[in-house]
MOPAC internal coordinates of N, CA, C and O (Angstrom, degrees):
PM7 1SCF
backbone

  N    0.0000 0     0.00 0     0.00 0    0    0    0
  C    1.4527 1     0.00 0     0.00 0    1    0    0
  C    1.5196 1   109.35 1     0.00 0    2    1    0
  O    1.2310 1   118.98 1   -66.78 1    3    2    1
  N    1.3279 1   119.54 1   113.22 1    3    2    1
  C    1.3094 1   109.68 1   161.21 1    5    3    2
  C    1.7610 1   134.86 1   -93.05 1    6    5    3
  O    1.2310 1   119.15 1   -11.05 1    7    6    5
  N    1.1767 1   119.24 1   168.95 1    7    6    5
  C    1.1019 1   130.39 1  -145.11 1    9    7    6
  C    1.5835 1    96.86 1   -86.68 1   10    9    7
  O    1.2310 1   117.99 1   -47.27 1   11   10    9
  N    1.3409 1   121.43 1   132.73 1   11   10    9
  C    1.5653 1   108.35 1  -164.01 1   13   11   10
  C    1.9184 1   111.35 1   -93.55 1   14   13   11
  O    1.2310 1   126.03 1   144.70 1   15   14   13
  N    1.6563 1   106.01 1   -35.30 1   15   14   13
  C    1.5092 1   129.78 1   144.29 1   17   15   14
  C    1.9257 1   107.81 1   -23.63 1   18   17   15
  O    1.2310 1   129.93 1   115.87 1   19   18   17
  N    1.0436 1    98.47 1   -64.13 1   19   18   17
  C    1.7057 1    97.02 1  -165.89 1   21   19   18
  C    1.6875 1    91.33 1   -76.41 1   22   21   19
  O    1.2310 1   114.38 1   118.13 1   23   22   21
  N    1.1863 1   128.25 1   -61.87 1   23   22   21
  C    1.7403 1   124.95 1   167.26 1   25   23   22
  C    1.0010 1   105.03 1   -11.99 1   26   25   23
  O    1.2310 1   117.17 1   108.96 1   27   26   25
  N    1.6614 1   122.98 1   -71.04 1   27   26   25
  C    1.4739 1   120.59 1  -151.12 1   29   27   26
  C    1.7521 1    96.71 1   -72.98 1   30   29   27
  O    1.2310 1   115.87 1   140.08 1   31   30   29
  N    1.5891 1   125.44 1   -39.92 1   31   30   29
  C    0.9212 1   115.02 1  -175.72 1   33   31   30
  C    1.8642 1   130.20 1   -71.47 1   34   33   31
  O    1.2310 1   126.88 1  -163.82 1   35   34   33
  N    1.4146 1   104.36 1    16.18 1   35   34   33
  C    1.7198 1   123.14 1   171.82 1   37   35   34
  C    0.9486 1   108.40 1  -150.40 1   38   37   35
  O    1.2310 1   109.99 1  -152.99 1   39   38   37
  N    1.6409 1   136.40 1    27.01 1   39   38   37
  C    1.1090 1   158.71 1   154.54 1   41   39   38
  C    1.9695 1    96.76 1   -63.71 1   42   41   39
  O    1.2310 1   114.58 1   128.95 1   43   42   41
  N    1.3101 1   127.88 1   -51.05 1   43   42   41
  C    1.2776 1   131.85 1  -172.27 1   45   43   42
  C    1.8421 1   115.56 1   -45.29 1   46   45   43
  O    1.2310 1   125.78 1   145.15 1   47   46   45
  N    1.2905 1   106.49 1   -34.85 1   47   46   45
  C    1.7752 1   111.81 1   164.49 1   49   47   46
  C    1.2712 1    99.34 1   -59.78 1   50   49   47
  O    1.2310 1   117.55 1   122.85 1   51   50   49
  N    1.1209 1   122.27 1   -57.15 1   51   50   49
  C    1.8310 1   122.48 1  -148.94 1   53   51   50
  C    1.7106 1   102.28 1   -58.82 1   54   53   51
  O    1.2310 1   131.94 1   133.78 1   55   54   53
  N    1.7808 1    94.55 1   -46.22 1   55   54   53
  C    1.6083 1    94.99 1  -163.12 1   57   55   54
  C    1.4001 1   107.33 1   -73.74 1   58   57   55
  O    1.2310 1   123.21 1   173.26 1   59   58   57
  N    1.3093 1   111.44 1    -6.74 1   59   58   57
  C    2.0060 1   102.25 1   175.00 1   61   59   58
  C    1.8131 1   112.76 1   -52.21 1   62   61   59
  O    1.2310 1   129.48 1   134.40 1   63   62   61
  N    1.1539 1    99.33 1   -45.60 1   63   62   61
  C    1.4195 1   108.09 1  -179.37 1   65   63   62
  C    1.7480 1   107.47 1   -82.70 1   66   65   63
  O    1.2310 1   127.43 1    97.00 1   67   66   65
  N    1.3930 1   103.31 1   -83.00 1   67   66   65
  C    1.4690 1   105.80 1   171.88 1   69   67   66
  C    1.6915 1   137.37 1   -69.97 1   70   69   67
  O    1.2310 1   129.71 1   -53.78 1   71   70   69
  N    1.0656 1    98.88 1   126.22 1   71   70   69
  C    1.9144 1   119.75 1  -177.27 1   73   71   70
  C    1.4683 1   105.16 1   -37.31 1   74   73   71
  O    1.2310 1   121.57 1   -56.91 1   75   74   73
  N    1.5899 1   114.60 1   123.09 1   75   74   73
  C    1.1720 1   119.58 1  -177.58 1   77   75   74
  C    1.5638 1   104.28 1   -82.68 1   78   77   75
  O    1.2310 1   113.55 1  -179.53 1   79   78   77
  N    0.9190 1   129.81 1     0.47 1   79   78   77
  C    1.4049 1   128.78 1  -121.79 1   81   79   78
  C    2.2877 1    79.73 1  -127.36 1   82   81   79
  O    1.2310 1   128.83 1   148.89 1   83   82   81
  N    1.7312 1   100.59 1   -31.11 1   83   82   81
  C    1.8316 1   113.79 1  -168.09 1   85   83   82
  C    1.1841 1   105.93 1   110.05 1   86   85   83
  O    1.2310 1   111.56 1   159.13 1   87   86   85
  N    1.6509 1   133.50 1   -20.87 1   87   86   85
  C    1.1974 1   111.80 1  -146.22 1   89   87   86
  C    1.3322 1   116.92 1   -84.66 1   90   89   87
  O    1.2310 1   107.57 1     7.93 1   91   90   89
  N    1.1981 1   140.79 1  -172.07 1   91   90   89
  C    1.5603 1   115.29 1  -179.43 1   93   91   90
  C    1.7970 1   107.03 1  -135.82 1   94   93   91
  O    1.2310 1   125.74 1   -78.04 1   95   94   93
  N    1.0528 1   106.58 1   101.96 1   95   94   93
  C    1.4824 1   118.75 1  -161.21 1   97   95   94
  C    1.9385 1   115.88 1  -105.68 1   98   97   95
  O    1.2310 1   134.62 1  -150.26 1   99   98   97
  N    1.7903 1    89.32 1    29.74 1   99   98   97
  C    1.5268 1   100.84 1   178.96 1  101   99   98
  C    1.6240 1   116.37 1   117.73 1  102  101   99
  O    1.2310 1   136.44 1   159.89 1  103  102  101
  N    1.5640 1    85.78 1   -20.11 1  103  102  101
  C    2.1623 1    98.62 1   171.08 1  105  103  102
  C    1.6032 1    86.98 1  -129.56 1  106  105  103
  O    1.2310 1   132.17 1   -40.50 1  107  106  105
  N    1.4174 1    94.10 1   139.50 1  107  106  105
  C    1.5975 1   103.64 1  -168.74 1  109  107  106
  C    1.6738 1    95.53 1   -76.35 1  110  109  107
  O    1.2310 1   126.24 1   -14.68 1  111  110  109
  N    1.4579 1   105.61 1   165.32 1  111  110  109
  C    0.9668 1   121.45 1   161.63 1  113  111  110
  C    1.7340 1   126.02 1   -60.97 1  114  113  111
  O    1.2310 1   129.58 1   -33.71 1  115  114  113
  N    1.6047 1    99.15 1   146.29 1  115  114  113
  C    2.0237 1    80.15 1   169.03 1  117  115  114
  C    1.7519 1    86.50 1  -144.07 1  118  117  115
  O    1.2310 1   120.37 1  -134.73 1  119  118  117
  N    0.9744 1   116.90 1    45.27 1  119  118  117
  C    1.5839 1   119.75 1   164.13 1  121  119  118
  C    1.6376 1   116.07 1   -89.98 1  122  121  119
  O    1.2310 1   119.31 1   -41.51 1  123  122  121
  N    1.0622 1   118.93 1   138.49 1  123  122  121
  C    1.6703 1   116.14 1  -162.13 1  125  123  122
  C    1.6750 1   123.54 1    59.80 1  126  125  123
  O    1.2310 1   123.43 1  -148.01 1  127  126  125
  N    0.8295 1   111.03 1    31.99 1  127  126  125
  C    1.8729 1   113.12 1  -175.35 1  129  127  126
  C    1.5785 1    94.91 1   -78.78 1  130  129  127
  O    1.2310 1   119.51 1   -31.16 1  131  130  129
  N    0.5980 1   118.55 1   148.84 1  131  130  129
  C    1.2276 1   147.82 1   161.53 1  133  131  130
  C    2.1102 1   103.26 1   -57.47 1  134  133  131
  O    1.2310 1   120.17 1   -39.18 1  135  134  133
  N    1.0898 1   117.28 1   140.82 1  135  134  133
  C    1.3129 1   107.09 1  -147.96 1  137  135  134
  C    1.8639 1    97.00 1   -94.32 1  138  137  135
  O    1.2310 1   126.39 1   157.63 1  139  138  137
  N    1.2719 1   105.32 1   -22.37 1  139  138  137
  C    1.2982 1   113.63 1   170.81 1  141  139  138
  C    1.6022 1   108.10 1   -59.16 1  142  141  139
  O    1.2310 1   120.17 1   118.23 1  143  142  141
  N    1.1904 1   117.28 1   -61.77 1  143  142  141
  C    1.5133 1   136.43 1  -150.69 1  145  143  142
  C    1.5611 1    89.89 1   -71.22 1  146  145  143
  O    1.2310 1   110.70 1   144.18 1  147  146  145
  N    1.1877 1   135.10 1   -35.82 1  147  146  145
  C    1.5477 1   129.02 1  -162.84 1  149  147  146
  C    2.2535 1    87.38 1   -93.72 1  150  149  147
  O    1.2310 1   125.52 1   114.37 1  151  150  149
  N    1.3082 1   107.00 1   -65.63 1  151  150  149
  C    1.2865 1    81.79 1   162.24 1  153  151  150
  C    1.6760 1   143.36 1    -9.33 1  154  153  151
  O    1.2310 1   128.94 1   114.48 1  155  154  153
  N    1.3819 1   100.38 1   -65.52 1  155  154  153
  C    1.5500 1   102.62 1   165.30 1  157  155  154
  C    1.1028 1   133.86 1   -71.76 1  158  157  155
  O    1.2310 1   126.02 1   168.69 1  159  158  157
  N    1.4974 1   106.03 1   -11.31 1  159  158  157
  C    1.7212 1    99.57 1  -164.06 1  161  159  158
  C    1.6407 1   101.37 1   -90.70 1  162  161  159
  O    1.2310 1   127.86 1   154.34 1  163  162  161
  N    1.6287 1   102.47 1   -25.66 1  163  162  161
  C    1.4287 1   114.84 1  -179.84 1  165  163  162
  C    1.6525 1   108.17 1   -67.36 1  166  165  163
  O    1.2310 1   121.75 1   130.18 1  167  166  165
  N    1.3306 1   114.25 1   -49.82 1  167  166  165
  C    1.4780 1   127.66 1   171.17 1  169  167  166
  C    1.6310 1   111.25 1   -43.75 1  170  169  167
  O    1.2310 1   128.72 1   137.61 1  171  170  169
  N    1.5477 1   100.81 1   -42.39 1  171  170  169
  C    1.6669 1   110.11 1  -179.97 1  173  171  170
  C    1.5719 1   122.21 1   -50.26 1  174  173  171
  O    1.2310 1   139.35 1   123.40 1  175  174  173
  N    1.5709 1    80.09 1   -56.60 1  175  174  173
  C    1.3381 1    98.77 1  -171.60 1  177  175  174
  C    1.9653 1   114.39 1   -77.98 1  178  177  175
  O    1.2310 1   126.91 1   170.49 1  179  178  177
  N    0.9398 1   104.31 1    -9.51 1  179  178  177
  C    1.4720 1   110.39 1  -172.42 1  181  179  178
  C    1.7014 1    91.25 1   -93.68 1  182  181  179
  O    1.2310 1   106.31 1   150.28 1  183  182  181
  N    1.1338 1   143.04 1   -29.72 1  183  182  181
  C    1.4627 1   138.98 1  -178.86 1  185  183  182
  C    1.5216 1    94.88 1   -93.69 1  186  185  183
  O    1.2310 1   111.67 1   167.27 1  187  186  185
  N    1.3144 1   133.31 1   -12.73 1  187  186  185
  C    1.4149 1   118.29 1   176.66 1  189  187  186
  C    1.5747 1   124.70 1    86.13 1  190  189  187
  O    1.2310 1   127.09 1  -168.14 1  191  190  189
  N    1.3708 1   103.97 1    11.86 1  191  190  189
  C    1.7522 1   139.59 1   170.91 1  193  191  190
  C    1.3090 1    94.27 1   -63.86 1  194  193  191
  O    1.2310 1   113.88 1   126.86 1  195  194  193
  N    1.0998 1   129.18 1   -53.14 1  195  194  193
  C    1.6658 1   130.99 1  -158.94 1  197  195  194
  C    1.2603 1    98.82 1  -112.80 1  198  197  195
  O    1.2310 1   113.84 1   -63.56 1  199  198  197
  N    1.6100 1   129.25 1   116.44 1  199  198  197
  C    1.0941 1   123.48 1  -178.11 1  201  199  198
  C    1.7168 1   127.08 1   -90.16 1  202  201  199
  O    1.2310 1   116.14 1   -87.67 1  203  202  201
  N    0.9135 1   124.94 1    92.33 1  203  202  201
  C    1.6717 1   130.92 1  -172.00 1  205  203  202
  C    1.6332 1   107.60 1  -144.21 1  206  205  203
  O    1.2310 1   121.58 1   -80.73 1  207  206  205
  N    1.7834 1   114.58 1    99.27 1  207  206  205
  C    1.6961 1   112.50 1  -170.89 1  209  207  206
  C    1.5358 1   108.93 1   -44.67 1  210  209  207
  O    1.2310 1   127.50 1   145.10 1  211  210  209
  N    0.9663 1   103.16 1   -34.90 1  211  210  209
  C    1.8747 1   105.12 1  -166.30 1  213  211  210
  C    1.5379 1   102.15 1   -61.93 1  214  213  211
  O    1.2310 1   124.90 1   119.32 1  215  214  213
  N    1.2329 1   108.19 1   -60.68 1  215  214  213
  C    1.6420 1   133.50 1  -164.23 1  217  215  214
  C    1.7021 1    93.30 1   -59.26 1  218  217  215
  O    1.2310 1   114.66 1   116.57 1  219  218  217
  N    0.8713 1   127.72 1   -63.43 1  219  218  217
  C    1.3920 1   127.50 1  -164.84 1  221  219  218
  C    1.5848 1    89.77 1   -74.43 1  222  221  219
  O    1.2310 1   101.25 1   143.37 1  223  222  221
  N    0.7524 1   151.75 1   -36.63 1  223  222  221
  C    1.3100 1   138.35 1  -173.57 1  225  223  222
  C    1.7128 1   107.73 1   -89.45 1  226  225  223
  O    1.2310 1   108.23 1   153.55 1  227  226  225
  N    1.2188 1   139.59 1   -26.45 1  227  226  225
  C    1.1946 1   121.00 1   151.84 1  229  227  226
  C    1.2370 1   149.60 1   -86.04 1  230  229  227
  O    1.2310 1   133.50 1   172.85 1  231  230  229
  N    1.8224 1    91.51 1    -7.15 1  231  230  229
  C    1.7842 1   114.12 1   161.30 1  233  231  230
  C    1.8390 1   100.27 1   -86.80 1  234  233  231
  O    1.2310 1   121.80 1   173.52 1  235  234  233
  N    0.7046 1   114.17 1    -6.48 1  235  234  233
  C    1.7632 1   111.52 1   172.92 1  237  235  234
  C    1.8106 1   114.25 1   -94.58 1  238  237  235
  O    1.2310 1   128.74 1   171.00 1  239  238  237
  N    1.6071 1   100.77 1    -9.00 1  239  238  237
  C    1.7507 1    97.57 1   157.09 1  241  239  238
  C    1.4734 1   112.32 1   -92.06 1  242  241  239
  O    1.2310 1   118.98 1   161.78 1  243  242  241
  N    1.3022 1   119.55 1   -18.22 1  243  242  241
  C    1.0528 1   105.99 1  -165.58 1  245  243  242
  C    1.5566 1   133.21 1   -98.31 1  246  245  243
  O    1.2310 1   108.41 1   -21.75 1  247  246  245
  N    1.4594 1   139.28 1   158.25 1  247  246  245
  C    1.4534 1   121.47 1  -156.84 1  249  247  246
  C    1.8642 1    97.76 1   -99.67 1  250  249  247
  O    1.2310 1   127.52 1    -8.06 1  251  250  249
  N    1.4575 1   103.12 1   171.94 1  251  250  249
  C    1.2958 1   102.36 1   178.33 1  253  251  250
  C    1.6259 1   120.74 1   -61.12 1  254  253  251
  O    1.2310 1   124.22 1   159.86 1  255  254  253
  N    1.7013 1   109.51 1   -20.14 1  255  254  253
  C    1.8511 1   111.57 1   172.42 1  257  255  254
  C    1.3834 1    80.24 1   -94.31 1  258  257  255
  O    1.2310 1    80.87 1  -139.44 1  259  258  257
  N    0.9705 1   173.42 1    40.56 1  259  258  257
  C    1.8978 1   131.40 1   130.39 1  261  259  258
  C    1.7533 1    91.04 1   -99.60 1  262  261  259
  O    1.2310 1   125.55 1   155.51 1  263  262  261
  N    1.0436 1   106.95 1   -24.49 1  263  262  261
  C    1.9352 1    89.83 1  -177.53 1  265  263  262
  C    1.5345 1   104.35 1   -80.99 1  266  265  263
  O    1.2310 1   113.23 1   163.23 1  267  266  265
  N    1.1575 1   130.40 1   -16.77 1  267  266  265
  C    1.7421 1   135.71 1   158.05 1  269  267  266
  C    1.6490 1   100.74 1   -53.50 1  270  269  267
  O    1.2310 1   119.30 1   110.67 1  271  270  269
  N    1.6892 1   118.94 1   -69.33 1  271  270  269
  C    1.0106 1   124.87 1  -179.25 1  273  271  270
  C    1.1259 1   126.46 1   -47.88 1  274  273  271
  O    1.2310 1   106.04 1   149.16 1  275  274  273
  N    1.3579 1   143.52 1   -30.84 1  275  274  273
  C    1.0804 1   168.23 1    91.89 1  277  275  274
  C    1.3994 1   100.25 1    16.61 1  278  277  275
  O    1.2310 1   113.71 1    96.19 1  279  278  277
  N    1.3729 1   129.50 1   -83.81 1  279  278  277
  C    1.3133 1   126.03 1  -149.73 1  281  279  278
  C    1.5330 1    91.39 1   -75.40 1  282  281  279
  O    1.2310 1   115.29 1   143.15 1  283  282  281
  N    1.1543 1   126.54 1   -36.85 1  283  282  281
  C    1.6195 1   114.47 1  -174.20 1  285  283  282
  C    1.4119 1   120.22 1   -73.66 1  286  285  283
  O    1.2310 1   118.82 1   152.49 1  287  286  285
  N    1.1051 1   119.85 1   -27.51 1  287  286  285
  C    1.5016 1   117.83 1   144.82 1  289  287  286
  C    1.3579 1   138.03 1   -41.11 1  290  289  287
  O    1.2310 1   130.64 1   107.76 1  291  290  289
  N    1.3928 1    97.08 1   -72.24 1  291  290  289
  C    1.4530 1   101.75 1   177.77 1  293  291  290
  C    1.6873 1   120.25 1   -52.17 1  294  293  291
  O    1.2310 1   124.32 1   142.66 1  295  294  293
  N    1.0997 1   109.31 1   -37.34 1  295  294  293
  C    1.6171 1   130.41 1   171.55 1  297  295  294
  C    1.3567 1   108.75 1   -54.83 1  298  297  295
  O    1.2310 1   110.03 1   148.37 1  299  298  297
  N    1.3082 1   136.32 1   -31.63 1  299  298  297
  C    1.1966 1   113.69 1  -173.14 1  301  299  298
  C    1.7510 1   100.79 1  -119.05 1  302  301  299
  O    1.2310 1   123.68 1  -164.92 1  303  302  301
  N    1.6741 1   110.54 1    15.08 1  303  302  301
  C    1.5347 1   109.28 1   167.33 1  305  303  302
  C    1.5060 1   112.24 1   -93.34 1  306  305  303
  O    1.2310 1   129.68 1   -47.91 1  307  306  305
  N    1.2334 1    98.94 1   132.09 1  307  306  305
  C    1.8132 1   107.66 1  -174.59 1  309  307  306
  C    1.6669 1   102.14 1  -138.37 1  310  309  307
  O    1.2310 1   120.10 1   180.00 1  311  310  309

């Protein structure tokens, strides 16, 4: 389980690109995911499974608790 406090507080990279707000203005949304599903996609993209330069390169700074933190945040922003 990650910590949704520390999420929101490295949540500020994510929202440069993606809409804090959900909306999806050409980069999808990741507000309300399901905490599993953002889990993987971050996991995806950090092994280079999911191909997106940005994505794999900012899921490749991050540790397995900030991508928890991360997902528990975003999950409960609507």
């Amino acid at each position: 389980m990650g910590d949704p406090a520390y999420g929101e507080y490295l949540s500020s990279e994510c929202v440069t690109c993606h809409q804090a707000d959900g909306s999806d203005k050409g980069i999808p949304s990741i507000t309300g995911w399901p905490v599993e599903d953002f889990v993987r996609a971050m996991h995806a993209y950090k092994q280079k499974l999911r191909p997106h330069p940005v994505m794999q390169m900012m899921a490749g700074r991050l540790s397995d608790e900030e991508i928890a933190a991360l997902a528990a945040y975003f999950n409960g922003v609507r």
